[in-house]
N, C-alpha and C positions, 0 to 999 in steps of 0.2 A: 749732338744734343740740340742745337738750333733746330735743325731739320724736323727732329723727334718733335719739337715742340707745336714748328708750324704745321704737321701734319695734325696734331692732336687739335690746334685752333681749327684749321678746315674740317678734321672728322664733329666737332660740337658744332661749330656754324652750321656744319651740314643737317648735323641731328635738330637743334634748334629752330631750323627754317621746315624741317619734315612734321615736325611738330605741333608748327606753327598752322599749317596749313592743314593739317587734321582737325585742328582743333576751332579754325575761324568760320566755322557753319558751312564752307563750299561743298559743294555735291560733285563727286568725280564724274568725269561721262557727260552731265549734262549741258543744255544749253538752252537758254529764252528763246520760248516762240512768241514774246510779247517782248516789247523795250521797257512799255510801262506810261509811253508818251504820246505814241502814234499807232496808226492800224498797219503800219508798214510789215509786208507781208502777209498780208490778211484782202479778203471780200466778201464783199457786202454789201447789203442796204446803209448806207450812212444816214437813214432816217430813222431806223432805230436800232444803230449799236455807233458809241461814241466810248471816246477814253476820259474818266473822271475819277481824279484821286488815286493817281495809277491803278487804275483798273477798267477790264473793258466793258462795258456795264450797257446790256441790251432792253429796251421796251421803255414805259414810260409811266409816272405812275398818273399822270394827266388823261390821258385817253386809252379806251380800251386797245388791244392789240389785233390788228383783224387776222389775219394768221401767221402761222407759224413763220419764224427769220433765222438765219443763219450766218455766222460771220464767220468762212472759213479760211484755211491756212490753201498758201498758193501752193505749199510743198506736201507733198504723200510721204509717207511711213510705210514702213510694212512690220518688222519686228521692232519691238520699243516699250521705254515706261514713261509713260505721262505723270508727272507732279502739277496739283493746282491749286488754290483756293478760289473757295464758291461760295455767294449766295442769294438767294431771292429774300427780294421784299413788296410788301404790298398788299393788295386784294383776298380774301379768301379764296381757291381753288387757280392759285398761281404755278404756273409750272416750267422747267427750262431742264435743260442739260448738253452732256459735251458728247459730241460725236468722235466717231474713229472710224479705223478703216471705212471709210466713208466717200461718195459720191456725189458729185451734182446733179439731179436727173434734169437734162438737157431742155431746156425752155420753160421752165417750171422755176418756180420759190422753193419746191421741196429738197431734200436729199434721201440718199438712201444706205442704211450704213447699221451700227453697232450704236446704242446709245449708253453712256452712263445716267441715269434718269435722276433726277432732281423735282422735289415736290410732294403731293401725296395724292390716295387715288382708292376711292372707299372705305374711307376712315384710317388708313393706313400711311405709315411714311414709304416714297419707294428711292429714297436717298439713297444711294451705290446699287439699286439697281438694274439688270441689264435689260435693254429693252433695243427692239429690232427696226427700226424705223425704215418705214415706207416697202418694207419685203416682207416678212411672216407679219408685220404689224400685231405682234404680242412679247409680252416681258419670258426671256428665254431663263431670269434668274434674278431669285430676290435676295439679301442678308433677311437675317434672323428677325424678326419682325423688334422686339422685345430692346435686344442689342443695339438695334437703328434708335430706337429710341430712348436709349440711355445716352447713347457720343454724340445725336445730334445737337447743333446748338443753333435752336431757331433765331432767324433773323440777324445772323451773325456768320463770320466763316469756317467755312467747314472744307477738310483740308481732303483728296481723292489723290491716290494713288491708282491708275490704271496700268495694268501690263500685259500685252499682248505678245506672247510668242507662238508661232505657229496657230493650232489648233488649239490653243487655249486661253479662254481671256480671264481674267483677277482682275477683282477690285477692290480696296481698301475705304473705308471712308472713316477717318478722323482716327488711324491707325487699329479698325478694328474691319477683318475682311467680310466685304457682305458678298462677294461673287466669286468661283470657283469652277469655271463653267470649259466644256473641250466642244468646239463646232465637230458633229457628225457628217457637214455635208462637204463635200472637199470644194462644189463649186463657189461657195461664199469667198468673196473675197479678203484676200490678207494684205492689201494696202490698199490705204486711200487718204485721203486730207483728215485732218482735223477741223472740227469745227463746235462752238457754242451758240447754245439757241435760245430765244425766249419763244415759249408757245402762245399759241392765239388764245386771246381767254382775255381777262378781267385785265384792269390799270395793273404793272407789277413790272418791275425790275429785275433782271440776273446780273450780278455781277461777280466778275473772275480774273483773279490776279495771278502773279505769280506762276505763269505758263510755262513750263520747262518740261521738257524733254531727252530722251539718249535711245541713242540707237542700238538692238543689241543683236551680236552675232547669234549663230546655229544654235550655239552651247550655254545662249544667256547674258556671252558673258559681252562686257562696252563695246562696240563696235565703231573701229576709228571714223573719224568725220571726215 
């Protein structure tokens, strides 16, 4: 009867900690590509991307931006879901977004890579979507025009789900998907750094918190660290 009992305290302690841990907001699989405090892990211009109010927060709203900056991750991805919050502020015709399987091109300020795009662009919002930076240099995919503009919340944060497996990339923005997109061409690349930009343009600010990532095997599914 002892025995019967302390098994049944270890089987609820057990339930009660399974529980617990479903239940305390953590995200299984992932892990900070940001601490929150420092760029540790990260490069860049340190003239215009600094950490403020935990968040990494590029450009300035004092002087204009003269071109495009990038603050990227030292580590590559290949399959994976990005989670973040994002936002710009500032100037009329401000613009910024997060890169993926992505590139340095070698003696240059640019990169070259998959963007999630942030900002707007002939009266339009193109928040969640995808755009090809520095290679076709055109948007490969946008959300619902109408939709973007219901879940955005201007000058405040707005929360991106990016996932890349294989030949297909998704993106979510503010839990409503605006990109559904399969690359046709096999030579594009499927890993590369992460990175966040502010573009060249007017005084304006990006800021991005809450960087986390997980790696995901063949089939989707966590893939161990």
């Amino acid at each position: 009867m002892r025995w019967q009992m302390l098994s049944l305290v270890v089987v609820a302690t057990g339930l009660s900690n399974a529980l617990h841990a479903e239940g305390d907001g953590k995200e299984g699989g992932f892990r900070p590509l940001f601490d929150g405090e420092t760029l540790e892990g990260w490069e860049g211009s340190e003239k215009w991307f600094r950490v403020q109010e935990g968040a990494i927060v590029g450009g300035s709203l004092k002087e204009r931006i003269p071109r495009n900056e990038f603050l990227c991750t030292k580590e590559s991805f290949g399959d994976f879901e990005l989670r973040l919050k994002a936002k710009l502020i500032g100037e009329e015709g401000r613009n910024a977004g997060v890169q993926f399987r992505t590139q340095r091109i070698p003696d240059h300020h640019e990169v070259i890579g998959y963007q999630c795009d942030m900002g707007a662009m002939n009266g339009r919002p193109i928040w969640g979507s995808l755009y090809d930076e520095s290679r076709r240099r055109k948007f490969l995919a946008h959300g619902d025009e109408a939709e973007v503009k219901r879940v955005f919340r201007p000058e405040d944060w707005n929360e991106f789900v990016v996932r890349a497996e294989g030949p297909r990339i998704q993106i979510w923005l503010n839990g409503v998907q605006t990109v559904d997109y399969t690359e046709e061409d096999a030579k594009v690349a499927r890993e590369g750094i992460i990175a966040v930009q502010i573009h060249g343009g007017p005084p304006s600010e990006a800021w991005y918190k809450d960087i986390r990532i997980k790696s995901l095997g063949k089939d989707g599914a966590v893939k161990p660290e």
